[in-house]
BAROKOL-201046 format. One record per residue: x, y, z of N, C-alpha, C in turn; residue number from 1; residue in three letters. Coordinates in steps of 0.2 Angstrom, whole numbers, plus 5000, padded with zeros to 4 digits. Layout:
BEGIN
    nu    nv    nw   cau   cav   caw    cu    cv    cw  seq  type
     X     Y     Z     X     Y     Z     X     Y     Z  NUM   ALA
...
//
This chain:
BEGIN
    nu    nv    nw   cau   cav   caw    cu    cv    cw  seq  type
  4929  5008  4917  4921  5010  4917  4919  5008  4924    1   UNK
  4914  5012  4926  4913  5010  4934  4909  5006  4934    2   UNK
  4907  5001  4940  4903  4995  4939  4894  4998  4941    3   UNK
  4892  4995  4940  4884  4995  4940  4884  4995  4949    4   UNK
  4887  4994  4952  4885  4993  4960  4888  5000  4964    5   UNK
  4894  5003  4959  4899  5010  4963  4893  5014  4959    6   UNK
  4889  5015  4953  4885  5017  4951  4880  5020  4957    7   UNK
  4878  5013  4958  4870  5015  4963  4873  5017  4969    8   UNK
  4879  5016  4972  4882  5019  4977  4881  5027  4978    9   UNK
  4885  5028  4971  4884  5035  4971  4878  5039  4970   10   UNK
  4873  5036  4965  4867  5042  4967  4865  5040  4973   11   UNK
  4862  5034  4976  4860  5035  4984  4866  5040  4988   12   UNK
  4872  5041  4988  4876  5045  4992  4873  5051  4990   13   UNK
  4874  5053  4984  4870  5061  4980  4867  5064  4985   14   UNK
  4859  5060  4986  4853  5060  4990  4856  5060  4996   15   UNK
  4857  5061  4999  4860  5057  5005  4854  5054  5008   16   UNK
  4849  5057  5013  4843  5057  5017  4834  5053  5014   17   UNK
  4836  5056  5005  4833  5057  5001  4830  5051  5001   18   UNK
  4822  5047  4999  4820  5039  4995  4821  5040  4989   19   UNK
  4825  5035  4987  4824  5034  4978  4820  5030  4976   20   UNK
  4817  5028  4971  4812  5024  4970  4816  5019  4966   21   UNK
  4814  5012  4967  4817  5006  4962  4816  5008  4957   22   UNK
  4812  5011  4954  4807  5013  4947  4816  5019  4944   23   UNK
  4817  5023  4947  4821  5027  4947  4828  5026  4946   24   UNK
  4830  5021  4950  4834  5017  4948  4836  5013  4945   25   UNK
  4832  5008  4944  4831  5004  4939  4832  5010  4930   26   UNK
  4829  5015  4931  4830  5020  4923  4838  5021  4924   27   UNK
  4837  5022  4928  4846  5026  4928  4851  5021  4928   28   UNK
  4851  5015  4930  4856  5011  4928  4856  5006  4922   29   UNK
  4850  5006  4920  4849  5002  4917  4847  4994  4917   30   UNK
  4845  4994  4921  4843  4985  4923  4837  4985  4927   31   UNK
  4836  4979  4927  4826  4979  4932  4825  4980  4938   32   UNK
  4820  4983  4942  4819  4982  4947  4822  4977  4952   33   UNK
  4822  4970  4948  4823  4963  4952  4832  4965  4955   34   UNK
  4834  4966  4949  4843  4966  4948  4845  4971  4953   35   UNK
  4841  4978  4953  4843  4984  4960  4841  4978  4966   36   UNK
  4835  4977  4969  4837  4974  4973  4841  4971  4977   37   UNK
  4842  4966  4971  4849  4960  4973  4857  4964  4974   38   UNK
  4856  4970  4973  4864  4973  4972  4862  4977  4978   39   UNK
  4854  4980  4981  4855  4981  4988  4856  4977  4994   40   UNK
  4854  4969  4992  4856  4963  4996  4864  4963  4995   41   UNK
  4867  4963  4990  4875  4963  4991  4877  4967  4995   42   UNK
  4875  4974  4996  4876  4981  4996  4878  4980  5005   43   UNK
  4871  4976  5007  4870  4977  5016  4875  4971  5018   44   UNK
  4876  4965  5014  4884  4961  5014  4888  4964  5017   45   UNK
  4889  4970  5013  4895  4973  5014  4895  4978  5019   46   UNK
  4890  4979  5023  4889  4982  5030  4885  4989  5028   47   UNK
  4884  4989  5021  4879  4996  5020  4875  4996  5024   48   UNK
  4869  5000  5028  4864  5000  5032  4859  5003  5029   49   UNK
  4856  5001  5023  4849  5002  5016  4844  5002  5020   50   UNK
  4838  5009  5020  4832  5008  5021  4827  5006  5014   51   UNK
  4824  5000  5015  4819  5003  5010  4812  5002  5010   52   UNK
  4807  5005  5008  4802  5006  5011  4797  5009  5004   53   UNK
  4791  5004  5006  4786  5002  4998  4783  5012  4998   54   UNK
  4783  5011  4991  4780  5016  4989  4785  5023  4989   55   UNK
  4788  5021  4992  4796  5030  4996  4801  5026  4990   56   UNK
  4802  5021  4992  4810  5017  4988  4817  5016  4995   57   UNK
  4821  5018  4991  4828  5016  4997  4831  5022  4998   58   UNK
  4836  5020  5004  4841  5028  5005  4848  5024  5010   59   UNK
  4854  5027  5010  4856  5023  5014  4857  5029  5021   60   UNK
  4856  5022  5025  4857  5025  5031  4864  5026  5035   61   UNK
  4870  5022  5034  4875  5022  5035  4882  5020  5030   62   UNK
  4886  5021  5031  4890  5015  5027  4896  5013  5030   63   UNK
  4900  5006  5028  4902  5002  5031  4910  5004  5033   64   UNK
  4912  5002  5039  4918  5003  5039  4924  4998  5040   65   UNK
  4920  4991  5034  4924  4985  5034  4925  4984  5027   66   UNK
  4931  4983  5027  4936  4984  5020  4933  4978  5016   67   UNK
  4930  4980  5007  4928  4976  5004  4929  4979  4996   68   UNK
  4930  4974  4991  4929  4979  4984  4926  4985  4984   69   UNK
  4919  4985  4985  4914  4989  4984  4917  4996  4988   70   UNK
  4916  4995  4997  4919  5001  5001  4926  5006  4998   71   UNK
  4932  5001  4997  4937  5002  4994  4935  5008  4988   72   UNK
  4933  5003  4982  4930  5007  4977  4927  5017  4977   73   UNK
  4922  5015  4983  4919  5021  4982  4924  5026  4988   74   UNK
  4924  5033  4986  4929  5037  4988  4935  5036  4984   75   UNK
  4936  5033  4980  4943  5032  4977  4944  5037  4972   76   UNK
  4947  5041  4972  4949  5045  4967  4954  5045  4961   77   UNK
  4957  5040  4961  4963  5039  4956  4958  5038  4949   78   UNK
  4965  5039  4946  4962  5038  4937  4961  5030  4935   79   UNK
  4968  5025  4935  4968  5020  4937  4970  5015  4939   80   UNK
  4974  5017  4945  4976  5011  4952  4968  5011  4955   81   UNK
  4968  5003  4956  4963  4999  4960  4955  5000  4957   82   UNK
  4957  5003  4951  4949  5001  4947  4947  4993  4947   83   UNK
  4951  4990  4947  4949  4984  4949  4953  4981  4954   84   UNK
  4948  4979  4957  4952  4974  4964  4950  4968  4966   85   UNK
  4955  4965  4969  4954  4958  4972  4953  4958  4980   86   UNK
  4948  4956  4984  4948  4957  4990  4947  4950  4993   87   UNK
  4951  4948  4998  4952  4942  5002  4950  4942  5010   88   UNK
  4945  4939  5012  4945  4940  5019  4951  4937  5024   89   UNK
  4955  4933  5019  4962  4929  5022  4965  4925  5017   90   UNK
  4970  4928  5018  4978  4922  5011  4981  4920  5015   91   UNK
  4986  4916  5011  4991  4915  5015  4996  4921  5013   92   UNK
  4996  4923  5008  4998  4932  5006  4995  4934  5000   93   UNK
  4995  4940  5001  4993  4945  4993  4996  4944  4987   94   UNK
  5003  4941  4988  5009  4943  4984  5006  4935  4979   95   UNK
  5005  4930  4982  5006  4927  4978  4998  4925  4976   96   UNK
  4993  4930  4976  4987  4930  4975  4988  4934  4969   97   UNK
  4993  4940  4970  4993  4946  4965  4998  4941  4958   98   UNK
  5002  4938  4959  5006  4933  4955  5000  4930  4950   99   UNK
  4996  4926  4954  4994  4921  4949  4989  4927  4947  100   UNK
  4986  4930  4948  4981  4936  4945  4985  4939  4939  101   UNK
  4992  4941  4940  4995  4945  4933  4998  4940  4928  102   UNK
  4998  4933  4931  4999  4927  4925  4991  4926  4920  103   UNK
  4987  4928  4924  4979  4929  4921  4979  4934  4917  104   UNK
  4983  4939  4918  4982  4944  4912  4978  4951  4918  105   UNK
  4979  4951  4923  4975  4956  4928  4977  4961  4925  106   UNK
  4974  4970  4923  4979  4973  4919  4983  4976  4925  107   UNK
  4986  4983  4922  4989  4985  4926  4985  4989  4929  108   UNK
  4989  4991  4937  4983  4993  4941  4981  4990  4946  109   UNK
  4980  4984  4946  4973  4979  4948  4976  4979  4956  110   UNK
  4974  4980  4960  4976  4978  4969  4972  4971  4971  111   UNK
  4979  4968  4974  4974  4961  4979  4974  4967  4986  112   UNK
  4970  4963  4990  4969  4968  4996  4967  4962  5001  113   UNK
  4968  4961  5008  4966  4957  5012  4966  4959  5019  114   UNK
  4961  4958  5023  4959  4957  5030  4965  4954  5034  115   UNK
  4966  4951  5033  4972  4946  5035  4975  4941  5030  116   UNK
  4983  4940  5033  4988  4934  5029  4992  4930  5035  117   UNK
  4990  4925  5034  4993  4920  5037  4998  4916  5036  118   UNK
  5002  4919  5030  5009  4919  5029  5012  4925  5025  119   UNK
  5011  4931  5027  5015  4937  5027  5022  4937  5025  120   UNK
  5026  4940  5022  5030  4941  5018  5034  4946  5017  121   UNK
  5041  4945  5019  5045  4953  5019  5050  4951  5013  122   UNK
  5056  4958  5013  5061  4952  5009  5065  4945  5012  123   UNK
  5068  4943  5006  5073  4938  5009  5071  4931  5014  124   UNK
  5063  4933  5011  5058  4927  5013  5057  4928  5023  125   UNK
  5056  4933  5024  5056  4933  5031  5049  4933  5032  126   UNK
  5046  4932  5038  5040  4933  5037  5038  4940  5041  127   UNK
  5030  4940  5042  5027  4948  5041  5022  4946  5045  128   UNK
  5021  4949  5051  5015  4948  5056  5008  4951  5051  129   UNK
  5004  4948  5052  4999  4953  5048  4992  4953  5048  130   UNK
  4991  4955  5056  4984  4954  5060  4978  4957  5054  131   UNK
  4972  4952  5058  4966  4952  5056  4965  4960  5058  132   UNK
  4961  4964  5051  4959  4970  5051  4963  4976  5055  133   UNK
  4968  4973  5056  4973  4980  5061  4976  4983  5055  134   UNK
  4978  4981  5050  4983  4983  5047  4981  4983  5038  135   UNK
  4986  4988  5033  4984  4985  5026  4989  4981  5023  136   UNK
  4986  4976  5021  4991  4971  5019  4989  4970  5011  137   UNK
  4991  4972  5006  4991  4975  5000  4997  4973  4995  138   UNK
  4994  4969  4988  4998  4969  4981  4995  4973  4975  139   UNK
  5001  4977  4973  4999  4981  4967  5001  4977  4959  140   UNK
  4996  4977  4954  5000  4973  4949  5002  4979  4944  141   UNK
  5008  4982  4943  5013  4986  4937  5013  4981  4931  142   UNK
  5012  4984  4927  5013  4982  4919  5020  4990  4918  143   UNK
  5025  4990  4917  5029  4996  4918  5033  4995  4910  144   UNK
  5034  5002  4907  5038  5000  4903  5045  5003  4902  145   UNK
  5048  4998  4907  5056  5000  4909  5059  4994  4907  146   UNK
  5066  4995  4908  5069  4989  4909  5069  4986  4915  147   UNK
  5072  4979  4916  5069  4975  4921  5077  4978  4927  148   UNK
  5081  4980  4923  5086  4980  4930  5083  4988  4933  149   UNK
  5080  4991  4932  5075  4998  4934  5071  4997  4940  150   UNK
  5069  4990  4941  5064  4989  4944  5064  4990  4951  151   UNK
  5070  4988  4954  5073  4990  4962  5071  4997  4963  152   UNK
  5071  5003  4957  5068  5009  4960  5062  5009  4963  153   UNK
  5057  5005  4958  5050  5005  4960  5049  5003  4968  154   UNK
  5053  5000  4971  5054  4999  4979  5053  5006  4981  155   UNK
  5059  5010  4977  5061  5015  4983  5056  5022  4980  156   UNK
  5052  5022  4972  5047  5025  4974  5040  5025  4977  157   UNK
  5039  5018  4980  5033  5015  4985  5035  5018  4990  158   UNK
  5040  5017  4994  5041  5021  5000  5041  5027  4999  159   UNK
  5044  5030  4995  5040  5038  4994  5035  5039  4996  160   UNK
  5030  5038  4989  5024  5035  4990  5020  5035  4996  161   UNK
  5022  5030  4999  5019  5026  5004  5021  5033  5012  162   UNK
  5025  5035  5013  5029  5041  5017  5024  5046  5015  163   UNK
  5022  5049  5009  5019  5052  5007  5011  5054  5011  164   UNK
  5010  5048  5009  5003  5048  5010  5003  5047  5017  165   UNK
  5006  5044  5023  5006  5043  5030  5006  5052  5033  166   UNK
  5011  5054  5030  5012  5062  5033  5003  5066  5033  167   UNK
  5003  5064  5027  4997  5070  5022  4988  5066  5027  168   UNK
  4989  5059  5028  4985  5058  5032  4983  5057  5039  169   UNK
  4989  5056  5041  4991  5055  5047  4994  5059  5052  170   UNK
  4999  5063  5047  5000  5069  5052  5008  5066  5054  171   UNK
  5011  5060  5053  5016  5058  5057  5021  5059  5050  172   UNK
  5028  5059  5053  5034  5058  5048  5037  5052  5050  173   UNK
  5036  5047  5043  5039  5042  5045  5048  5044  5041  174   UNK
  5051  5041  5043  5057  5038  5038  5058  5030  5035  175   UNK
  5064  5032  5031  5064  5027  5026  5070  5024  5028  176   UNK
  5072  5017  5027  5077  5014  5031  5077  5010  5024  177   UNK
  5083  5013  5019  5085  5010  5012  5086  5000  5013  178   UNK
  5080  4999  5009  5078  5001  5005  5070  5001  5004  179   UNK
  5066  4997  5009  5061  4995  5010  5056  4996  5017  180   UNK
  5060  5001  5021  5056  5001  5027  5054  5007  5029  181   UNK
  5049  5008  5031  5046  5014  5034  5046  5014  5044  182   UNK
  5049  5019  5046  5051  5018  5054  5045  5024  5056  183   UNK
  5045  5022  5061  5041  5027  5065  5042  5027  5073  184   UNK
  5045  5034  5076  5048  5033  5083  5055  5026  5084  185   UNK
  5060  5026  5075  5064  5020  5076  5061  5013  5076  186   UNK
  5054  5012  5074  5052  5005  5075  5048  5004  5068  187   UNK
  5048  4999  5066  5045  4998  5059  5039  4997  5059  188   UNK
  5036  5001  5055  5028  5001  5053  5026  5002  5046  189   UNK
  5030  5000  5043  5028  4997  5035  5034  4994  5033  190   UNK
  5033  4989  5029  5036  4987  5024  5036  4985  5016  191   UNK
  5040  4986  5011  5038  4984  5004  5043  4978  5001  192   UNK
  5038  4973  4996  5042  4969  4994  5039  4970  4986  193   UNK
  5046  4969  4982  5045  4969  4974  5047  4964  4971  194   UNK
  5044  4962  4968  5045  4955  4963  5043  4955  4958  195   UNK
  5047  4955  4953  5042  4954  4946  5044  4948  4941  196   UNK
  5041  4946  4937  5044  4942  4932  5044  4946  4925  197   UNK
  5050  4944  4923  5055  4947  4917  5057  4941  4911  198   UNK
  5060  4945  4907  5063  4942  4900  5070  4946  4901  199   UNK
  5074  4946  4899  5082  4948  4898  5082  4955  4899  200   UNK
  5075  4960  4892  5076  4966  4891  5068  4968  4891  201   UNK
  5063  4964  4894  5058  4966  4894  5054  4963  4902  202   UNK
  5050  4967  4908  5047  4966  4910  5040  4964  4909  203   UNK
  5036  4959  4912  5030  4956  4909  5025  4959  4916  204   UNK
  5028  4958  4919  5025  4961  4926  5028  4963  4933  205   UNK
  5024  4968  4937  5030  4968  4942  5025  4970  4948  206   UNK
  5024  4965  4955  5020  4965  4962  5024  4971  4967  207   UNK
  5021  4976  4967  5024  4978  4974  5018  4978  4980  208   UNK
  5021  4974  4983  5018  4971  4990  5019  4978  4996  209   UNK
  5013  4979  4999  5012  4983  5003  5010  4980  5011  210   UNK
  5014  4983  5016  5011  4978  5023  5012  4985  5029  211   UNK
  5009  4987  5031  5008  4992  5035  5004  4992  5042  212   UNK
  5006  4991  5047  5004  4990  5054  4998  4999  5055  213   UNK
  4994  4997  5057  4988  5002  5056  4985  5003  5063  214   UNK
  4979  4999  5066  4977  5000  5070  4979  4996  5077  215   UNK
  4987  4991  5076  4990  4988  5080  4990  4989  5088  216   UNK
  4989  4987  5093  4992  4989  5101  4996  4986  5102  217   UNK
  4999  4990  5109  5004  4985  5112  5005  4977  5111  218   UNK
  4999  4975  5115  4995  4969  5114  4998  4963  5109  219   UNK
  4999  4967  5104  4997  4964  5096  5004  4963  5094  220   UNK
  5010  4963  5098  5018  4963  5096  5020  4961  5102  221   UNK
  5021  4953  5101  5025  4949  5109  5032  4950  5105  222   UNK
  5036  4945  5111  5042  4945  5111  5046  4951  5107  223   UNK
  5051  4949  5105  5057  4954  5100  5050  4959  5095  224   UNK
  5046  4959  5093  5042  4962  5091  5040  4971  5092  225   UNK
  5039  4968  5100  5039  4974  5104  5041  4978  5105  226   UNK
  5049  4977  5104  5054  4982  5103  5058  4985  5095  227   UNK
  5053  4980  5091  5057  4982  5084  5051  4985  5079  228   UNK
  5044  4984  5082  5036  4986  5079  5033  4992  5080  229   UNK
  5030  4994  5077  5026  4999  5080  5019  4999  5074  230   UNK
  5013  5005  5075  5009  5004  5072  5006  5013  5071  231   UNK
  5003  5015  5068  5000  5021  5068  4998  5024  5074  232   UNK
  4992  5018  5074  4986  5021  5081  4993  5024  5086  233   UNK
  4996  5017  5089  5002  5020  5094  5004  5025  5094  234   UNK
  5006  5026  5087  5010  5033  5087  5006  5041  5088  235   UNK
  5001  5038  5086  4995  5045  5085  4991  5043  5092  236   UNK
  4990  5040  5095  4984  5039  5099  4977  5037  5096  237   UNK
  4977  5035  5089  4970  5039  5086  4969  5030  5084  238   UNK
  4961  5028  5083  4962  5021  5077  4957  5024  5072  239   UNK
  4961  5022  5068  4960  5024  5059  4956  5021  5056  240   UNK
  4954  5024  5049  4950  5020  5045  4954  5018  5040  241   UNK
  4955  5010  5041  4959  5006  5035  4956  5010  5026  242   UNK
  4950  5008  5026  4949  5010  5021  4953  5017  5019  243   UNK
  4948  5023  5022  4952  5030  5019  4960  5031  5018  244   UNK
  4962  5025  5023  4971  5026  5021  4974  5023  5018  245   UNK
  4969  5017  5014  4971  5014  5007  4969  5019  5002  246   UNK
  4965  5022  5003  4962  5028  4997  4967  5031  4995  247   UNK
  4970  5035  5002  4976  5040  5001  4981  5037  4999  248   UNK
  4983  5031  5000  4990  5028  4997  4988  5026  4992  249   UNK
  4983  5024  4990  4983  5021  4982  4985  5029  4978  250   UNK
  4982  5034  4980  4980  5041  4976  4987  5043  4978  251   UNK
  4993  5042  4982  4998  5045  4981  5003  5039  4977  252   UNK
  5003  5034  4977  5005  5030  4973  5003  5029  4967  253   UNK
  4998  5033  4963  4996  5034  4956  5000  5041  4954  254   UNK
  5001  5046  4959  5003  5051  4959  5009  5051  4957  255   UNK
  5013  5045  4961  5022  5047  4963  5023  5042  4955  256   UNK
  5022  5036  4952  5021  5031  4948  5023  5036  4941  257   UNK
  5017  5039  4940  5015  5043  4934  5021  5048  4934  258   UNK
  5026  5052  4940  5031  5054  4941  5037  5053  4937  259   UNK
  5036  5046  4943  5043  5042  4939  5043  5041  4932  260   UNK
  5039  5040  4928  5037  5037  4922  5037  5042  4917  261   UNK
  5036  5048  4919  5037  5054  4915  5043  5056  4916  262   UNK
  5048  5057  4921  5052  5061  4923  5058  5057  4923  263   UNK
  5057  5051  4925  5063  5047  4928  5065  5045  4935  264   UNK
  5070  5045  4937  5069  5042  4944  5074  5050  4949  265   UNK
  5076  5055  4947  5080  5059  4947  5074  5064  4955  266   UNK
  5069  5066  4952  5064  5067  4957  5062  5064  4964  267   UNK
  5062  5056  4960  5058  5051  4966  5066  5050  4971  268   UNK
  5071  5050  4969  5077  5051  4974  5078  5057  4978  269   UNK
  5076  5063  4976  5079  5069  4980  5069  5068  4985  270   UNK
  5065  5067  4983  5059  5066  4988  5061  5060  4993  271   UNK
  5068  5055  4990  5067  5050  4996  5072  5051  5001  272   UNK
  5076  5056  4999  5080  5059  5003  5079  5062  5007  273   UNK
  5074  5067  5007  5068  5068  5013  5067  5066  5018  274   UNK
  5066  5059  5016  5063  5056  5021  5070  5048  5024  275   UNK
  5076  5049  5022  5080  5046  5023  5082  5043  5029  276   UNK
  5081  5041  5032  5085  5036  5038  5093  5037  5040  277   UNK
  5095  5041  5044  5101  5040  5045  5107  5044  5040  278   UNK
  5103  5048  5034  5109  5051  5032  5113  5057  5033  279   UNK
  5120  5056  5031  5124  5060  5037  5126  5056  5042  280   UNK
  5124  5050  5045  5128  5047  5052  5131  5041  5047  281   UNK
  5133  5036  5053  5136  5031  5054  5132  5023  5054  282   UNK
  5135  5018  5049  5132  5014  5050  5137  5008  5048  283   UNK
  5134  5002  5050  5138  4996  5050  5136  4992  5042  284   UNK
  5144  4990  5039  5142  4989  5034  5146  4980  5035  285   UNK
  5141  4975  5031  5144  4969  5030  5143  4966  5023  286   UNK
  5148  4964  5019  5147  4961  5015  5151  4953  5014  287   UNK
  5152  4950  5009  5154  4941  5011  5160  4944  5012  288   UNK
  5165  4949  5010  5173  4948  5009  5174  4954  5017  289   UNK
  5170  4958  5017  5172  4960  5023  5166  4966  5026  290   UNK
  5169  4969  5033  5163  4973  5036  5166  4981  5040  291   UNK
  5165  4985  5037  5166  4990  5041  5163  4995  5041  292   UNK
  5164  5002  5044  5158  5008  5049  5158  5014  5042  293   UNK
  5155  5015  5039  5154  5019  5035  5149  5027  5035  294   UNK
  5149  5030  5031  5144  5039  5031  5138  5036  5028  295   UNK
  5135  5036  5028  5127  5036  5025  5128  5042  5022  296   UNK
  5126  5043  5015  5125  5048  5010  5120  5051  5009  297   UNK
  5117  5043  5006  5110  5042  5005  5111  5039  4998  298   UNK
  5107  5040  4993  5106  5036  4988  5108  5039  4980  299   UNK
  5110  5035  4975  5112  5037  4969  5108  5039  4965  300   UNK
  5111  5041  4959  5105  5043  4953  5102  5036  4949  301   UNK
  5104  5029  4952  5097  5024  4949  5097  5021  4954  302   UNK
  5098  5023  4962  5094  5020  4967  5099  5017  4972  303   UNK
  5106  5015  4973  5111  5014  4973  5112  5017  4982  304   UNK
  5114  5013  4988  5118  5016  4993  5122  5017  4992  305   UNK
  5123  5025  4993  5131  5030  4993  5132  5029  5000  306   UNK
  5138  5026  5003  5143  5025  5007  5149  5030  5009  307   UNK
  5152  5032  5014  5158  5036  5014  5163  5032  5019  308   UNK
  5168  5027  5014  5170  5022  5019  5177  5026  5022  309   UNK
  5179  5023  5029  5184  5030  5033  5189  5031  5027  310   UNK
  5192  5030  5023  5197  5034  5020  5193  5037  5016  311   UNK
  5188  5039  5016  5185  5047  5013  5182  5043  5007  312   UNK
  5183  5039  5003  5181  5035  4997  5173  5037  4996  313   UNK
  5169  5036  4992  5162  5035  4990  5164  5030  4986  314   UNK
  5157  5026  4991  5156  5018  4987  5149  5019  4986  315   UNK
  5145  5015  4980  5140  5014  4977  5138  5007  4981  316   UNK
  5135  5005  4984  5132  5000  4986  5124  4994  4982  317   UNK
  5124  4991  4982  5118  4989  4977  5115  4981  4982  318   UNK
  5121  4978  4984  5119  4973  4989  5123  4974  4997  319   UNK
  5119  4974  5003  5125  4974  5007  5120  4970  5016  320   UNK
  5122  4969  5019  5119  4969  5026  5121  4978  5028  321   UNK
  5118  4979  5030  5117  4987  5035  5113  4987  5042  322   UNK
  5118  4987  5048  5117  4989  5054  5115  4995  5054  323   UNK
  5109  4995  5055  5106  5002  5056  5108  5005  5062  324   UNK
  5105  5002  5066  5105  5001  5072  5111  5003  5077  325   UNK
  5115  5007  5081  5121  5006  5086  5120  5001  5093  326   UNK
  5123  5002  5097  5122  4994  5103  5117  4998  5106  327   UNK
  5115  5004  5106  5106  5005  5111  5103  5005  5105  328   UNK
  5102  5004  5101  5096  5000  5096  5095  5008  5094  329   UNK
  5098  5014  5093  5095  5020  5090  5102  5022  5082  330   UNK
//
């Protein structure tokens, strides 16, 4: 159900130009004059730009282009990713904002969202640069009803997902560097982390962590950074609306979700193939017993790195270090 505030948003949008009276609004949503008000004082909070004027009523005059529940909300088109959301002007990360939220019972759906984190998170506990307003730093909470060892797909139908939405809004082709990385021009500008809690044969919950480098510069990536980083703007010349590109990721990730869950995961791998990193070449494989140069395939039927080790073999891969990378970093 939409909230009483994306409510008033929308018939003032309706009108665009137009006064509506308090009297007016107050009929149509159901609450007093006093209550419209105070949801117009929330409203300019959030960078709305509200005329209102005795005897005419109110209109808006602009709307904001700083990430908040309300902003996120309106434009959002999906049925149910990020009806309800959590919005932080700074964590120490999403992930573990979105955790204690689905230990509350948050349904499924629910997005944490934040301005910035000041302890960003990759896999394997690395950390995650994750400037103030440059970028979307994002947890989704999945309620899934799959088995718990399934859940690695859900990684690789985010980057779908996620690859999805960058072309269609962006104009750019990223690839995917198995299992987790989105490259763009060779340098990373997203990343996904999954974690859920489980029972043996039942998941309770499941976070997929979103971190995307957006309106990034030069600037904004010192050391080793600058040559393993990149961001949108750079690549397009353009800087973006954070909001509108959560839109489209969330609405292509309710898309690709509802896929996999009807279909299976048969679909989301021949889409992530598409967008594959490196298959067809040569890559460096290490594991604890030993390390050698193998074919990139690309991926199995439940998610699996297909290898072609030099005696011609196909190997199934599930854990491995992978050198992407040759000695000129391409």
């Amino acid at each position: 159900m939409e909230s009483t505030r994306t409510r008033l948003i929308k018939i003032l949008s309706a009108e665009k130009d137009a006064y509506i009276s308090g009297q007016a609004l107050s009929e149509a949503l159901d609450i007093s004059r006093n209550a419209v008000w105070k949801h117009m004082k929330e409203l300019q909070k959030d960078g709305y730009e509200i005329e209102g004027k005795p005897r005419k009523g109110y209109r808006i005059l602009s709307f904001p282009n700083k990430l908040s529940t309300n902003t996120l909300q309106w434009g959002l088109h999906t049925k149910w990713l990020g009806r309800q959301t959590i919005h932080r002007d700074s964590t120490p990360s999403t992930q573990l904002v979105a955790h204690q939220a689905a230990r509350e019972m948050a349904e499924h759906g629910t997005v944490v969202i934040a301005d910035e984190q000041t302890k960003g998170r990759g896999r394997m506990d690395r950390s995650w640069y994750s400037a103030k307003e440059k970028g979307i730093w994002m947890s989704i909470i999945l309620r899934p009803g799959i088995q718990p060892h399934l859940a690695p797909q859900l990684t690789l139908m985010s980057a779908v997902a996620l690859a999805d939405a960058l072309r269609t809004h962006t104009g750019t082709t990223p690839l995917i560097k198995w299992p987790n990385d989105l490259l763009l021009s060779g340098k990373k500008t997203a990343g996904i982390l999954t974690e859920m809690q489980a029972e043996q044969d039942q998941i309770q919950y499941v976070v997929i962590g979103i971190g995307l480098n957006v309106n990034h510069q030069e600037a904004d990536f010192s050391g080793e950074l600058s040559d393993k980083a990149t961001s949108i703007s750079l690549e397009t010349g353009k800087t973006w609306s954070v909001i509108g590109l959560v839109q489209d990721i969330l609405t292509s990730f309710e898309q690709s979700y509802e896929q996999y869950m009807e279909y299976g995961f048969p679909t989301i791998k021949e889409r992530w193939e598409e967008y594959g990193f490196k298959i067809g070449q040569e890559v460096s494989v290490r594991t604890l017993k030993e390390s050698w140069k193998a074919e990139f395939l690309g991926i199995s039927e439940d998610g699996a790195l297909l290898l072609r080790s030099p005696n011609g073999e196909t190997r199934q891969m599930y854990s491995a270090e992978i050198d992407w990378f040759d000695e000129k970093g391409q």
